[in-house]
N, C-alpha and C positions, 0 to 999 in steps of 0.2 A: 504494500500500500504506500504511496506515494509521502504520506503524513506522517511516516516513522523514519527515526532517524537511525542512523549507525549510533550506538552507548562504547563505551570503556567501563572496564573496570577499575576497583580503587587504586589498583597501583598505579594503570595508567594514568589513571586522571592524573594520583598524587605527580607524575614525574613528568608529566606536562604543564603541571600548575607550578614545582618548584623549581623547575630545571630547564628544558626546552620552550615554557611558554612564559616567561616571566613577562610582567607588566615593561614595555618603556617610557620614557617620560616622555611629555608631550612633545616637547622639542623635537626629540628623536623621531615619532611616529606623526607629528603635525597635527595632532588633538589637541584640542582646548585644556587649558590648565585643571580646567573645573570638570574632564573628563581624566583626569593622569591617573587617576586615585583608583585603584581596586574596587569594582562596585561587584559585591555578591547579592545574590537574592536566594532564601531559600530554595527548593522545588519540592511540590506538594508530594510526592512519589515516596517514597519512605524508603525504597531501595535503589532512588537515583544515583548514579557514581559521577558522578559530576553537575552538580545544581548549582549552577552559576554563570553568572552574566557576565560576557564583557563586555567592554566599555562602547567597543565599536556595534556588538552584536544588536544591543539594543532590544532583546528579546521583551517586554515590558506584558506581554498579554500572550494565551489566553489564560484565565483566571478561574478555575473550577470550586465551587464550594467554600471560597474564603484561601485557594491555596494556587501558588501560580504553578505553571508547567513549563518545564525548560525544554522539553521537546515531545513532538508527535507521539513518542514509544510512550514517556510519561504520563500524559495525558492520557492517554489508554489504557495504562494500569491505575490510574485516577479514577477512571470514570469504571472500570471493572470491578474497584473495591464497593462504589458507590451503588453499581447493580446489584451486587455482593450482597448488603445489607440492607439493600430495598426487600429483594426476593426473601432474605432469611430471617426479617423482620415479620412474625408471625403475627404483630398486634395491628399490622396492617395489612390484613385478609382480611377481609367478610368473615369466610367460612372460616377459618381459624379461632375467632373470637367468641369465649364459652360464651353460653348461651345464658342470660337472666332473665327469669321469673318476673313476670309483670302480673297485678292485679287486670283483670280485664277491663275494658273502660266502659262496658256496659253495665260491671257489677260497682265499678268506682263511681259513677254519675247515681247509681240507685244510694250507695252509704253516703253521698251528701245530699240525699234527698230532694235532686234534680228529677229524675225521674220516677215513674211508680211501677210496680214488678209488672203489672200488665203493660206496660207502656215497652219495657224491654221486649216482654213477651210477646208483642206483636212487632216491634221491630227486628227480632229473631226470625221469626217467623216469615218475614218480609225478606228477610237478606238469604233465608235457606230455599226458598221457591224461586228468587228470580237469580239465585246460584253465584249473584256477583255485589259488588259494593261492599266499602265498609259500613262498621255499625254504626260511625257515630253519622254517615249519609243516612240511613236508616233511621235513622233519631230525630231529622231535620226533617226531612221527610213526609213520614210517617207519623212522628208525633209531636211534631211544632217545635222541638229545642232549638236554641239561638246558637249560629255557626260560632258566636264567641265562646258561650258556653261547651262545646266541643273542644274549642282549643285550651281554655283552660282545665278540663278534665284530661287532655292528653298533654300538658303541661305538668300535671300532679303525679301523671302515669309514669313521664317519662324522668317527674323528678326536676325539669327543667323549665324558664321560664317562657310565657306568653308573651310573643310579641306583637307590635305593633309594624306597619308599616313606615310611621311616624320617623321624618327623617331619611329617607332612603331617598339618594341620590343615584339614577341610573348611570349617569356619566363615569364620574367615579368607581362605581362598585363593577362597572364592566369591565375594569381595566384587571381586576382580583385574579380572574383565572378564565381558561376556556369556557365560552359560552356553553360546550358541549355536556360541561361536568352539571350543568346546571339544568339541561335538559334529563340526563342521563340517570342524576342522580338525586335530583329533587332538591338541592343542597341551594340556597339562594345567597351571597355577600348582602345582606343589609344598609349597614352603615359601621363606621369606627367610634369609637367613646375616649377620649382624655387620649388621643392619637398613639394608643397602644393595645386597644381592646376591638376585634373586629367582631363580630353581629353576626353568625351564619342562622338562618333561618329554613327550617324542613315543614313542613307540613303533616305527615303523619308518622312520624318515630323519629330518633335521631343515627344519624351513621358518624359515626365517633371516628373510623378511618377516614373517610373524604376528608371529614373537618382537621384531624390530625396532618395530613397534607397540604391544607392550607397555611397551618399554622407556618409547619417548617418553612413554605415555601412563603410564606408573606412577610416571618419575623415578628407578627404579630400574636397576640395570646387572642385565639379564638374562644368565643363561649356561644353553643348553641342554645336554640330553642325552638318554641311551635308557633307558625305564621297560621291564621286561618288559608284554610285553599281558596277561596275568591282574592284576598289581597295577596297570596303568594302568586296567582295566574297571573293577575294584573302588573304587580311587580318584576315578576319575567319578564312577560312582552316587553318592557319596557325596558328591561335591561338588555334582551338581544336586540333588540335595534339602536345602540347605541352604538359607539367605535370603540373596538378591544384590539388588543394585542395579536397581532396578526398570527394566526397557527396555521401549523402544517401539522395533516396525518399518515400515518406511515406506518406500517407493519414491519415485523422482523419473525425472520424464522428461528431463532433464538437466542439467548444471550448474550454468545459472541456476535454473534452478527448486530445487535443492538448493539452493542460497545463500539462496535467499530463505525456503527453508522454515527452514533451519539459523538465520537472522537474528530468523526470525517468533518457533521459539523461546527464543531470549538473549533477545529482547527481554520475551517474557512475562514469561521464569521469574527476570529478572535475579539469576545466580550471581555468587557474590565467584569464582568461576573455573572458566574451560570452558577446554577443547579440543578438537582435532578429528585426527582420524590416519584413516588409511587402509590397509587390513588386506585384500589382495587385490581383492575384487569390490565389498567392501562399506568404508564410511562410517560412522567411532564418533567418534559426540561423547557428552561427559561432562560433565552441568553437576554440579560445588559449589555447593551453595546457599544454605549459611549457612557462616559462619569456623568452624575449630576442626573441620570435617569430615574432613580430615585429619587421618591422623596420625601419628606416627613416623618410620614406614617410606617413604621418598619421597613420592608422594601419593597413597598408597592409601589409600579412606576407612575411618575406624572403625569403621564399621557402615554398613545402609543408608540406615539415616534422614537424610533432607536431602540426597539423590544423587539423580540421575537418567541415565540411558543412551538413547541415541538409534540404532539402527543403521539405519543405510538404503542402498540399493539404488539405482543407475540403470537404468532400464526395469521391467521385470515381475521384479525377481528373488528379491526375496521370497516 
């Protein structure tokens, strides 16, 4: 692959670093004084044999995870630790995640004495003939409950709070993540609080993996909760038709081939900083492209310009 480079090992390096490649003074090589000086830079690779810059090299980007790369090979054992511990990170599966006991929310609405047992019992009975719908549709329905009062009893269920729309800015919140995850996943960005607390909003349960993905990947400390479904629909629409971060989707037929494709592009787009998370099925990487894309608020960017999103698939699953 074109992106990886010839390495050395430590002796080499040592005996080109103290011997054969010594620094000369600007005089001698016609560099600016203010370049004469030994400039090293870590390399984020833990088994790089050589992670340093020189003066002429100029190597300044790309920058993966908070750690820079001194070349293509690197960058690829970078980005393979980081698939590494996407995949063997079991608290971010779905199906991996034990499973908790919930009070059902038809018996929890009857012990706050929202509903009355015939009231459930026909709303039972409604949802087991026409084979589909939840209960608490069943409830509104069939026996007049108010869609707020649904969301606060699947607010009590889930433990979590009631939200409001109040505040949500589509411009903004569109920039949080692919619009896809929001279709896909029922998962909505809200709004921020005190420029460190982001708002994810679900409608009927919470998925604690998407929102854990968010978190990493926004810098922000997410806290969900339950939107009712008419202001979660409305709040959608509104947010995909705003301007987001421009993604591309892309399949890989397995892990290496993800690394190398994930490597192929840091290596093009060389970002002052990417990441990579893993959001159930699918693979988001995020390249920053220029400084100052960020802003504020954790490291959600100010707009789209100079972002890019990546989401990808192993097998056909896009």
């Amino acid at each position: 692959m074109p992106f990886l480079e010839r390495k050395i090992d430590n002796a080499a390096a040592s005996a080109l670093l103290f011997e054969g490649d010594r620094y000369l003074s600007s005089d001698e090589i016609g560099l600016p004084a203010s370049m004469a000086e030994t400039q090293r830079r870590l390399c984020g690779n833990a088994e790089c044999a050589g992670g340093w810059t020189r003066p002429w090299k100029s190597r300044r980007r790309p920058v993966f995870e908070g750690q820079w790369g001194c070349s293509g090979r690197c960058v690829l054992a970078m980005v393979r630790s980081a698939l590494h511990r996407e995949t063997g990170d079991a608290s971010i599966s779905g199906s991996a995640a034990p499973h908790r006991h919930r009070v059902p929310l038809g018996l929890l609405l009857l012990a706050q004495g929202w509903i009355t047992q015939q009231q459930l019992r026909q709303a039972l009975e409604a949802q087991r003939q026409a084979g589909t719908g939840r209960i608490g549709e069943w409830l509104i329905s069939r026996c007049g409950l108010e869609p707020e009062q649904i969301t606060r009893g699947l607010g009590m269920q889930w433990n979590c709070p009631a939200l409001s729309a109040e505040g949500f800015s589509p411009e903004s919140m569109a920039l949080v993540m692919p619009g896809v995850f929001a279709e896909e996943f029922g998962m909505l960005p809200l709004r921020i609080a005190a420029g460190r607390i982001l708002y994810l909003a679900f409608t009927d349960g919470l998925d604690a993996s998407a929102a854990r993905a968010v978190e990493q990947m926004s810098g922000l400390k997410c806290e969900s909760g339950i939107l009712n479904e008419a202001e979660f629909g409305t709040a959608r629409s509104r947010l995909l038709e705003c301007e987001s971060v421009e993604a591309g989707f892309e399949s890989a037929s397995d892990t290496d081939s993800l690394a190398g494709r994930i490597t192929a592009i840091i290596e093009q787009k060389q970002p002052t900083a990417s990441r990579l998370v893993r959001m159930h099925q699918y693979y988001w990487l995020r390249l920053w492209l220029e400084k100052g894309t960020a802003g504020p608020s954790g490291n959600l960017p100010v707009s789209a310009e100079d972002m890019r999103d990546y989401v990808f698939a192993l097998g056909n699953k896009t």
